[in-house]
SEFI-293508 format. One record per residue (C-alpha): residue number from 1; residue in one letter; x, y, z. Coordinates in Angstrom, 1 decimal. Layout:
   marfi   guse     east    north       up
     NUM      A        X        Y        Z
...
REM end
This chain:
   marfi   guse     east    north       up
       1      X    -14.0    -27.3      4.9
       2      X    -10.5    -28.1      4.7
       3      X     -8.6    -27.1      1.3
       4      X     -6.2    -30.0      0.8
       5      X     -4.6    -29.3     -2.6
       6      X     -1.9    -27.1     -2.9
       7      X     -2.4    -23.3     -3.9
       8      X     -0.9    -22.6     -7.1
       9      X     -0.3    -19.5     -6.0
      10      X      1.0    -19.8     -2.4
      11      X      3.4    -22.6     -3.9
      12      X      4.5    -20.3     -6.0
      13      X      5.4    -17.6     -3.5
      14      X      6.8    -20.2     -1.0
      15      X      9.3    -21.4     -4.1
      16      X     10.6    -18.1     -5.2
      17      X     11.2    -17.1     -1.2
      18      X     12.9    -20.7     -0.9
      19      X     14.9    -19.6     -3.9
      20      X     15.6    -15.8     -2.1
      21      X     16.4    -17.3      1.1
      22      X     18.3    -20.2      0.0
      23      X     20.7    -17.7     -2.1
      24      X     21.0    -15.7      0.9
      25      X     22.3    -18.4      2.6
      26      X     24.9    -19.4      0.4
      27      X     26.3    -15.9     -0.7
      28      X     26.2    -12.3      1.6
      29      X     23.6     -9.9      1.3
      30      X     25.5     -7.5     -1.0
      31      X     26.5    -10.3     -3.4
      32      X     22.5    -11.1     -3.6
      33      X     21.3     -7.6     -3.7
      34      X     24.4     -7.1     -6.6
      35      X     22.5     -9.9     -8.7
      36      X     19.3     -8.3     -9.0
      37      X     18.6     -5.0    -10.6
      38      X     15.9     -2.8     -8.9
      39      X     13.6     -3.1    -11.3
      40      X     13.7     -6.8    -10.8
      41      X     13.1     -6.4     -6.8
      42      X     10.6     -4.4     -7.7
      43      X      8.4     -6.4    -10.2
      44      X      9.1     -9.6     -8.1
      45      X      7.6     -7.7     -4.7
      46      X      4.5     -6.8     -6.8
      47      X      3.8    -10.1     -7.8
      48      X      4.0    -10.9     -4.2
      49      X      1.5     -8.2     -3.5
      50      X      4.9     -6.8     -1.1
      51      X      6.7     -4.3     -1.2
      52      X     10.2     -4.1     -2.3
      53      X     11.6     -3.7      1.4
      54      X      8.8     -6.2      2.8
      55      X     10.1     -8.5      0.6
      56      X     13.8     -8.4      1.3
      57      X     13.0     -8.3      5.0
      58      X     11.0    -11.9      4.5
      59      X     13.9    -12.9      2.2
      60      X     16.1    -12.4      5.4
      61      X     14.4    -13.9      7.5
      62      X     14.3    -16.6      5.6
      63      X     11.8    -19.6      4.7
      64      X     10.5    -20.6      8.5
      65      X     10.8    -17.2      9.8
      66      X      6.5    -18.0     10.6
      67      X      6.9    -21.2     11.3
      68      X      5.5    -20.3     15.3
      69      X      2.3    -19.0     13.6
      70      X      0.7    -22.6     13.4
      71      X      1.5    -23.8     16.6
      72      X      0.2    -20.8     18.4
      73      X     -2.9    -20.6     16.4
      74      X     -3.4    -24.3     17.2
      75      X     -2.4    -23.9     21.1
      76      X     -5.0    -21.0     21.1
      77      X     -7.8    -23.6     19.6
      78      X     -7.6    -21.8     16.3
      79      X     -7.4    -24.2     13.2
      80      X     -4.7    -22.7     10.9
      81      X     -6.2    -24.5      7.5
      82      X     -9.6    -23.2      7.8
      83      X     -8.2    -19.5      8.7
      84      X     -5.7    -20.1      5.4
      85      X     -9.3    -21.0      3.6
      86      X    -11.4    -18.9      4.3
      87      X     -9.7    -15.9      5.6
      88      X     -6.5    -15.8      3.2
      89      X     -5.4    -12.4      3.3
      90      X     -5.7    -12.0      7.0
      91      X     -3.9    -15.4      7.4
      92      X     -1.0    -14.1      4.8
      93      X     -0.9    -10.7      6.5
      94      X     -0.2    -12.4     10.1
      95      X      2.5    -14.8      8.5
      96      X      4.2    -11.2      7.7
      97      X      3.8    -10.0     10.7
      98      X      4.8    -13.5     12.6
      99      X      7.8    -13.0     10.3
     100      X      8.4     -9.5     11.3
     101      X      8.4    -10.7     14.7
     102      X     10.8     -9.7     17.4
     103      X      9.9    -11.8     19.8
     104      X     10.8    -14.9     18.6
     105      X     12.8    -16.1     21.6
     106      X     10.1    -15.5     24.0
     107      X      7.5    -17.0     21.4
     108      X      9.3    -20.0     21.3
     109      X     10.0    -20.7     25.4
     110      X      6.5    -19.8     26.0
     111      X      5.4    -22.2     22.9
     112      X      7.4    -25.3     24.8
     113      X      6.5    -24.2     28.3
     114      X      2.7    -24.4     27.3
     115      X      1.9    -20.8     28.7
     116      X      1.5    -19.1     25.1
     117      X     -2.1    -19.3     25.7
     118      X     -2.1    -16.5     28.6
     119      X      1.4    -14.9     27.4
     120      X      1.2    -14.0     24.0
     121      X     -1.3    -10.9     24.1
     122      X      2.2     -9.1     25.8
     123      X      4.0     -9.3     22.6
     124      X      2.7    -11.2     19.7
     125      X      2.1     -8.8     16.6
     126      X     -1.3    -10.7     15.7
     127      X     -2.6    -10.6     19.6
     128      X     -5.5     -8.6     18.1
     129      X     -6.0    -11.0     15.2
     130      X     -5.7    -13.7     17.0
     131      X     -8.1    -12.9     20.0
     132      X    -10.6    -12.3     17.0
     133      X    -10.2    -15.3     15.5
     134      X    -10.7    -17.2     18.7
     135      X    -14.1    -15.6     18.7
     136      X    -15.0    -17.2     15.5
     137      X    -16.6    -20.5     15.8
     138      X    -16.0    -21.2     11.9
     139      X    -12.0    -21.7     12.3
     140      X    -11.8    -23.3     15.5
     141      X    -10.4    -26.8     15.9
     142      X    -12.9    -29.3     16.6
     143      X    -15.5    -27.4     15.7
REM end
């Protein structure tokens, strides 16, 4: 099953990053980090379920910094709604890590080239979660 309103919750998140990363883009890191008192950081990160520095790296990185993490979970036959659905802190936990990635470049080539089905397990962060999810008849597409 397919949820197809939007998450209160996850639209929530994805506004206030918006809001981080749009800042980011329009004034320097210092003059952001200048605005904000720690206390502030800190609060905010906890209602992210973050922490303060996992926060302000995803803030960095900015608002598509997992935008590969679909399209690889679709190349690998792995529906990315029903893992959102029914597995959300796993999916959330691999959009960090896709996010965290620093293999971005490679990801991307291997995405277009159509060889990120045999390539990724050499770098991707969420190889193992992935593989495992491939396993699971429940979230794959066509299923």
């Amino acid at each position: 099953m397919t949820l197809s309103l939007a998450d209160p919750v996850r639209h929530t998140m994805q506004q206030i990053l918006s809001w981080f990363a749009q800042s980011f883009e329009s004034s320097t890191e210092a003059d952001m980090l200048a605005t904000l008192e720690q206390r502030e950081i800190d609060a905010l990160a906890e209602d992210c379920g973050l922490s303060p520095h996992q926060l302000l790296a995803l803030v960095k990185a900015g608002p598509h910094a997992a935008d590969e993490m679909p399209a690889l979970m679709r190349s690998l036959n792995i529906d990315p709604a029903e893992v959102e659905f029914q597995m959300r802190q796993t999916f959330r936990a691999m959009q960090i890590a896709c996010a965290e990635c620093q293999s971005k470049e490679r990801c991307h080539r291997d995405l277009q080239m159509g060889t990120i089905d045999k390539a990724f397990v050499d770098y991707c962060n969420n190889a193992e979660s992935l593989n495992a999810l491939r396993a699971n008849p429940d979230v794959l597409l066509g299923r």
